[in-house]
C-alpha positions in Angstrom: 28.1 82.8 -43.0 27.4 86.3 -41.7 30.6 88.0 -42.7 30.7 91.2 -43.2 27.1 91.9 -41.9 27.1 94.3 -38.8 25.5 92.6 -35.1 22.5 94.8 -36.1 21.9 93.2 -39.5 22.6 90.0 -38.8 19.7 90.2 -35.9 17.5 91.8 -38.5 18.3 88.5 -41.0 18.1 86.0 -38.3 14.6 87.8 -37.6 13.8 87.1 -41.6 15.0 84.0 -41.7 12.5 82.5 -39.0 9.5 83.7 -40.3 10.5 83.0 -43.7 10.8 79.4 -42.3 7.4 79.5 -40.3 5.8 80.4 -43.6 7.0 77.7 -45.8 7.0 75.1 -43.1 2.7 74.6 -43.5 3.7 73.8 -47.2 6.6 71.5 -46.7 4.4 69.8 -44.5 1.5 69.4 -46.5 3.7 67.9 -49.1 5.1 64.9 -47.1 1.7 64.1 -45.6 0.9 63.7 -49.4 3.6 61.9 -50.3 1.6 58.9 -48.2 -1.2 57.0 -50.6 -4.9 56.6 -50.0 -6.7 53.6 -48.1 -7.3 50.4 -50.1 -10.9 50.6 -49.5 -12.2 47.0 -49.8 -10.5 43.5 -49.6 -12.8 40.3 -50.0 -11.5 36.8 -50.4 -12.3 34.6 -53.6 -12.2 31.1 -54.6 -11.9 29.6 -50.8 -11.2 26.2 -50.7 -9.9 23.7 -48.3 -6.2 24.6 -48.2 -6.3 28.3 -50.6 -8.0 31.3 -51.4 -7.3 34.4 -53.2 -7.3 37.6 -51.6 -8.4 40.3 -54.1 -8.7 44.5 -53.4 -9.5 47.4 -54.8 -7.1 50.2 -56.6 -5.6 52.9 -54.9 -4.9 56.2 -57.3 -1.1 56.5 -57.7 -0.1 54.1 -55.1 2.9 52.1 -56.6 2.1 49.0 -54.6 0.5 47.0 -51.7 1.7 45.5 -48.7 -0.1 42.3 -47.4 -0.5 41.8 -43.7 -1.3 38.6 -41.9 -3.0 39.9 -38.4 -2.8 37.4 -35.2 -6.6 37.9 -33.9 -5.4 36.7 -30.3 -2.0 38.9 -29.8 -2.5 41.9 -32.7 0.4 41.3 -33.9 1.0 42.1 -38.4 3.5 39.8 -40.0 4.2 41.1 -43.6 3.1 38.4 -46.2 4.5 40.2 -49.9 5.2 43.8 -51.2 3.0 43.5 -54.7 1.9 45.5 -57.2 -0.8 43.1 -58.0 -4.2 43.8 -56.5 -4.7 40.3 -56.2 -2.8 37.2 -54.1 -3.0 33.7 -53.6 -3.3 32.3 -50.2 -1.9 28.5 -49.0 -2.6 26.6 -45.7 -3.1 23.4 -44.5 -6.4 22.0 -43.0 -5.0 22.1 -39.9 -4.7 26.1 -40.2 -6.7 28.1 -37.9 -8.2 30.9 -39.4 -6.3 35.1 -39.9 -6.8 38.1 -40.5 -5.4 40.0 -43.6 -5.0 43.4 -44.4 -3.5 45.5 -47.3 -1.7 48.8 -47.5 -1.1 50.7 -50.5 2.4 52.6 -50.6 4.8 54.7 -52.5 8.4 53.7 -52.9 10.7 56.4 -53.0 14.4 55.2 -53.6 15.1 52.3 -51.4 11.9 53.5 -49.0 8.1 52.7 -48.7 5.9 55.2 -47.7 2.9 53.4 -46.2 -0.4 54.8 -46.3 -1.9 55.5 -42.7 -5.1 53.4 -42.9 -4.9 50.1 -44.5 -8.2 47.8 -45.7 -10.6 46.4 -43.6 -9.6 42.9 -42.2 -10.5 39.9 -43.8 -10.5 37.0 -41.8 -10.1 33.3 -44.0 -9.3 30.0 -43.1 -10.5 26.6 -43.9 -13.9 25.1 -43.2 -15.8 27.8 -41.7 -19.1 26.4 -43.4 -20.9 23.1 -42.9 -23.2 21.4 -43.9 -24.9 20.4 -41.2 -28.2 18.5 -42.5 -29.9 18.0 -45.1 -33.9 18.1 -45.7 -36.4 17.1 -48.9 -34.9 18.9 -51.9 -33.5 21.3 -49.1 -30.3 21.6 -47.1 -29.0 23.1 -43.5 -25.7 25.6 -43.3 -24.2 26.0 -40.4 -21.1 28.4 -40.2 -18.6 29.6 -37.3 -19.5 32.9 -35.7 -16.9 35.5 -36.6 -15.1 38.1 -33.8 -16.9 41.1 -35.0 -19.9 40.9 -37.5 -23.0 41.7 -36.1 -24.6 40.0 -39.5 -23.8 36.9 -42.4 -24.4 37.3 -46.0 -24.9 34.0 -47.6 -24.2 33.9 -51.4 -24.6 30.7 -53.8 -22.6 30.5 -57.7 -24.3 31.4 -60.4 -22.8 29.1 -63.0 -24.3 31.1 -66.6 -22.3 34.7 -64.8 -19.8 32.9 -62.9 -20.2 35.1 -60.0 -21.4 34.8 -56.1 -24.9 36.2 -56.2 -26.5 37.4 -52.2 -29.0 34.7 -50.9 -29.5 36.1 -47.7 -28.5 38.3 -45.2 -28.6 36.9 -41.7 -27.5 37.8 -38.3 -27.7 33.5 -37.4 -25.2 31.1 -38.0 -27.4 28.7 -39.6 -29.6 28.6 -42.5 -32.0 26.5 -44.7 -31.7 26.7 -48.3 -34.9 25.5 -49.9 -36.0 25.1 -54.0 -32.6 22.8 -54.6 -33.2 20.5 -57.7 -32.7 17.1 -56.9 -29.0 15.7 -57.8 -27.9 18.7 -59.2 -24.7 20.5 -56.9 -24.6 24.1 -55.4 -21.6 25.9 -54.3 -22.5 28.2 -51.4 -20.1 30.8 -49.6 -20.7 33.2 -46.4 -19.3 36.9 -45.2 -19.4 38.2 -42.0 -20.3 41.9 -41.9 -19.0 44.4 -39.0 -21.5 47.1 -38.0 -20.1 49.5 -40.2 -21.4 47.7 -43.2 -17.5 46.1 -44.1 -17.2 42.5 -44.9 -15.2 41.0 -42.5 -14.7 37.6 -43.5 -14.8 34.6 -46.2 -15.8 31.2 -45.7 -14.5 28.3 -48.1 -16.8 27.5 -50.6 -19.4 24.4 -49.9 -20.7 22.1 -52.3 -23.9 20.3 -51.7 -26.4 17.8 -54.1 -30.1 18.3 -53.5 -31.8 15.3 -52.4 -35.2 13.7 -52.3 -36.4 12.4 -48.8 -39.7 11.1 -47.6 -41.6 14.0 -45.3 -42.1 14.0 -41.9 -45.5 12.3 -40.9 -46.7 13.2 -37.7 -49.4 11.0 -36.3 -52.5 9.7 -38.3 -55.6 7.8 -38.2 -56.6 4.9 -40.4 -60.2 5.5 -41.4 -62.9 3.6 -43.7 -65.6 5.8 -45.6 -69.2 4.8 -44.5 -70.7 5.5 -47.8 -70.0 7.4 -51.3 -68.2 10.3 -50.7 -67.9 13.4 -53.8 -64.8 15.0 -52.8 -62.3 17.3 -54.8 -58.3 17.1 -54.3 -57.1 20.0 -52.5 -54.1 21.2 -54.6 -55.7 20.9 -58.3 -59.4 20.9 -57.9 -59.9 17.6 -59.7 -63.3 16.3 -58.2 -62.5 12.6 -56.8 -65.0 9.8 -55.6 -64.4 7.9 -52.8 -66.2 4.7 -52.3 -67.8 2.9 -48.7 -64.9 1.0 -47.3 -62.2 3.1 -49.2 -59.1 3.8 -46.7 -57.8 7.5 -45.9 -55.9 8.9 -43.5 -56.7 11.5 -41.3 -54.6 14.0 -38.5 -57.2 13.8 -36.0 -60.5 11.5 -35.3 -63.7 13.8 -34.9 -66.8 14.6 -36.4 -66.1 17.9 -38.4 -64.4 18.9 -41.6 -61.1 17.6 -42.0 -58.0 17.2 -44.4 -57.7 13.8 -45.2 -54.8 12.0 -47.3 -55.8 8.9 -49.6 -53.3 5.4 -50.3 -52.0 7.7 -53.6 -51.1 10.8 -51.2 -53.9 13.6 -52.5 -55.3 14.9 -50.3 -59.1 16.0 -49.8 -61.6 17.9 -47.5 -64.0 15.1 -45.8 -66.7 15.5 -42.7 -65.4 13.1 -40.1 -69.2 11.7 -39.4 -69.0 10.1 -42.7 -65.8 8.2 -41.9 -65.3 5.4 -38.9 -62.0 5.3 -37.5 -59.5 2.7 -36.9 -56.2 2.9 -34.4 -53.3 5.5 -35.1 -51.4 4.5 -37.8 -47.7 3.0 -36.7 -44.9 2.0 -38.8 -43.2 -1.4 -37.6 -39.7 0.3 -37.8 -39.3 3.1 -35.3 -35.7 4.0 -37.0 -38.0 5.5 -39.9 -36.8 8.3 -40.2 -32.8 9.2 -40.7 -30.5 11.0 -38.7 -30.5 14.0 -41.4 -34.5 13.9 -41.8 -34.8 13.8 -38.4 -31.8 17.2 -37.6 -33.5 18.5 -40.8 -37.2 18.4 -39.2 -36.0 20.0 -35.6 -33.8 22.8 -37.3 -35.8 23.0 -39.7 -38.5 23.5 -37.3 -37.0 26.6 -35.5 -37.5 24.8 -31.8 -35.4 25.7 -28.9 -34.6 24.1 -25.1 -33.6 26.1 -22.1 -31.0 23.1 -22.2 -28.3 21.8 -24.7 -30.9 19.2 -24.8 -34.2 18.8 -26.9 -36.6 16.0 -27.3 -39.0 14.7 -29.9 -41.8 11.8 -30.4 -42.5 10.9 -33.6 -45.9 8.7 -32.7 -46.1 8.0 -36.1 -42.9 6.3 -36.1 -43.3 4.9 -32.2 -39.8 6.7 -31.4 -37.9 9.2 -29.4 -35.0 11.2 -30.9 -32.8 12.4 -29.1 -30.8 16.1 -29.7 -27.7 17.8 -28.7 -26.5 21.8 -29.7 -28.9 25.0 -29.9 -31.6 26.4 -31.9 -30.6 26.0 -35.3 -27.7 23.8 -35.1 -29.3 20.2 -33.1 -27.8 17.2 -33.9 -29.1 13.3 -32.7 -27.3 11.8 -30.6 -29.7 8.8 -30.2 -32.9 7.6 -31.1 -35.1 4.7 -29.2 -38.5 2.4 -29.9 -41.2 3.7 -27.6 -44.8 3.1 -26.7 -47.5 6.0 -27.5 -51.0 6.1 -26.2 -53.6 4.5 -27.7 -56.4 6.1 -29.6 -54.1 9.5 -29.6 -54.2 9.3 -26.3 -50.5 10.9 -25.9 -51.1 14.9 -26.5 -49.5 16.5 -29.5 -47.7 19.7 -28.8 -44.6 21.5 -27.5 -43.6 20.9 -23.8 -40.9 21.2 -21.3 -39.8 18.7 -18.8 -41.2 19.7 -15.4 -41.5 17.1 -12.9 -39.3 14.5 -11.7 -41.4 12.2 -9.5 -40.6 8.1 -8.3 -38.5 7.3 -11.3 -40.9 8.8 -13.9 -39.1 12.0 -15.9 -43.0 14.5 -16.3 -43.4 16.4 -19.9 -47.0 17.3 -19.5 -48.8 17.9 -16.0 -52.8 19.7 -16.0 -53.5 23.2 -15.1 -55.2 21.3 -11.8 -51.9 19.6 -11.5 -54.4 16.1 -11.3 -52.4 14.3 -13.8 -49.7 14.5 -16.2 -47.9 12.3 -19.1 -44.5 10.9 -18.5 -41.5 8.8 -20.0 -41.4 5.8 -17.7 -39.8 2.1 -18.2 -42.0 -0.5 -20.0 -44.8 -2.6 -18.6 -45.5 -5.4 -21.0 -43.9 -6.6 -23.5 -44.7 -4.1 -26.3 -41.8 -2.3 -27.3 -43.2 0.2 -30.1 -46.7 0.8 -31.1 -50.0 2.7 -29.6 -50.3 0.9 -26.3 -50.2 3.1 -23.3 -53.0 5.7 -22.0 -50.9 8.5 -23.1 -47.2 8.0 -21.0 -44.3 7.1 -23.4 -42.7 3.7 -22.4 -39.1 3.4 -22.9 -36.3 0.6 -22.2 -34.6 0.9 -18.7 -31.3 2.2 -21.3 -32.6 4.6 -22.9 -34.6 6.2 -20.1 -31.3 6.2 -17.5 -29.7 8.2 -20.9 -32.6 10.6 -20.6 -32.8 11.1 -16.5 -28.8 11.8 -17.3 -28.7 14.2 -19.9 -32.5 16.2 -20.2 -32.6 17.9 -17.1 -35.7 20.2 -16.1 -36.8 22.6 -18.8 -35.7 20.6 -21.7 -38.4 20.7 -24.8 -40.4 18.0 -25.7 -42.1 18.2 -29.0 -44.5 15.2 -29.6 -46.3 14.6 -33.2 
């Protein structure tokens, strides 16, 4: 190669040579490192259903193609799903499937060879069932969804049917949610993200459908009163001035002397001084499984209450009953639900409180600040097995109280209304 060149010269060219290298070598550089595309910058799931979904993301400039990624959340490991040059693909799985990650990453093909960008999307985690319905309420209904590795927050979105697109309901950092307003038996299709802390959707539920419904409200407990003369009143919501005649029947929250709401047989409802009424007993229905198991969920979560335990309580005096709930704030479901005696005359306080005494087979909920005496779940005395009986203790069957000693340990709320 260096014939004819004396030992001198060829030093001096091997001396060129290298620097003539070193000089070029930034530039040959530069031009692999370019030869790699840019980051597909966003990847969201579409249309998720029991056993699909398509996976849809963004355009990278001069890229020739994508490569899909299914990520194992638990080991790390990427298997490659498809080479495309699609910016969209269709997912299958069974309803068995647990749920994966995905990721896409744009290349270049030169030849036989991919060139794969460096940073691929962020992951999108899909799989089947990841929202519930978990109760539903008057002309309302409860969402519950998994918790995703990762978001710090939820964005809830329901279709729009005129644009046929997701439109943003909410964004959440629970797992559970109460969509109110719903028409009742029309259907809604709701869907739910998670988001990471860096703002990137992270995953896609499937997509719920649920019917709005028409229940009867939650009643808490109520006087039966009789007007002691003519009474000029006007209903609360429309103004419309209303007369009320000596012996006509309302119902009332509380039984005292001063101003008060009261509901008449046609449910308005009116402003009435209590001196001008004379009150009966509490009013009790006859059946204490009033209420349903999704009116009842739907009042608690609905409600917002919480328990120190995975238990919560609540008396419905006006149904004579104790329900009986299992889960967390948000997400309680009944488990049981048993006839039980109230106090008479209101006797039984109204409020939120905590089991806090276990004493000679009687399970404490309420207890004086002199610590005199207190209001307790205890086995029947008589025969009475629902209604306003008691001087303010709740009366159960030996059953169901052995069920609550078991499960609602100290701490557990107690909500009576």
């Amino acid at each position: 190669m260096f014939r004819g060149f004396s030992s001198f010269s060829k030093k001096i060219f091997g001396v060129f040579f290298a620097v003539l290298v070193l000089t070029l070598a930034p530039a040959v550089f530069a031009s692999a490192a370019s030869a790699a595309p840019g980051k597909v910058k966003e990847l969201q799931a579409d249309e998720i259903k029991t056993t699909s979904a398509t996976l849809i993301w963004s355009k990278v400039s001069g890229a020739d193609g994508y490569i899909l990624y299914r990520i194992n959340s638990e080991t790390g490991k990427r298997k490659l799903i498809t080479r495309t040059t699609a910016l969209s693909y269709s997912l299958k799985y069974s309803r068995s499937s647990k749920a994966y990650g995905y990721q896409v990453f744009a290349y270049k093909q030169k030849g036989s060879s991919y060139i794969e960008a460096k940073k691929g999307s962020p992951v999108v985690e899909v799989g089947p069932q990841t929202l519930r319905q978990l109760c539903y309420g008057n002309k309302s209904v409860f969402l519950e969804w998994d918790k995703v590795n990762g978001a710090t927050a939820y964005i809830l979105y329901k279709y729009n049917e005129k644009k046929d697109v997701y439109t943003k309901v909410k964004k959440l950092t629970s797992t559970s949610y109460q969509v109110t307003g719903l028409s009742v038996g029309k259907q809604y299709k709701f869907a739910v993200c998670g988001v990471d802390k860096s703002g990137e959707r992270t995953s896609f539920s499937n997509v719920l459908t649920v019917t709005g419904k028409r229940v009867r409200a939650i009643s808490g407990r109520r006087w039966i009163a009789y007007a002691k003369t003519n009474i000029k009143v006007q209903d609360i919501e429309t103004g419309e001035k209303i007369k009320i005649l000596k012996g006509d029947t309302v119902y009332t929250a509380v039984a005292a002397s001063g101003q008060m709401k009261a509901t008449l047989p046609d449910g308005r409802t009116a402003m009435i001084k209590g001196s001008n009424l004379k009150f009966d007993n509490l009013v009790v229905t006859k059946s204490y499984k009033y209420y349903s198991k999704n009116q009842a969920e739907a009042y608690v979560n609905g409600g917002g209450y919480s328990s120190e335990t995975n238990w919560l309580l609540w008396i419905s005096q006006y149904s004579s009953s104790l329900h009986f709930f299992q889960g967390s704030q948000g997400h309680w479901k009944e488990k049981r639900v048993a006839p039980c005696v109230i106090g008479f005359q209101g006797h039984t306080k109204p409020g939120i409180f905590h089991i806090c005494k276990y004493m000679d087979g009687e399970v404490y909920f309420y207890w004086n600040g002199n610590m005199e005496w207190g209001q307790a779940f205890h086995w029947r005395t008589d025969s009475n097995v629902t209604g306003a009986h008691s001087s303010g203790c709740i009366r159960l069957g030996n059953d169901d109280l052995n069920f609550l000693r078991a499960n609602c340990t100290m701490g557990t709320t107690v909500i009576s209304f």
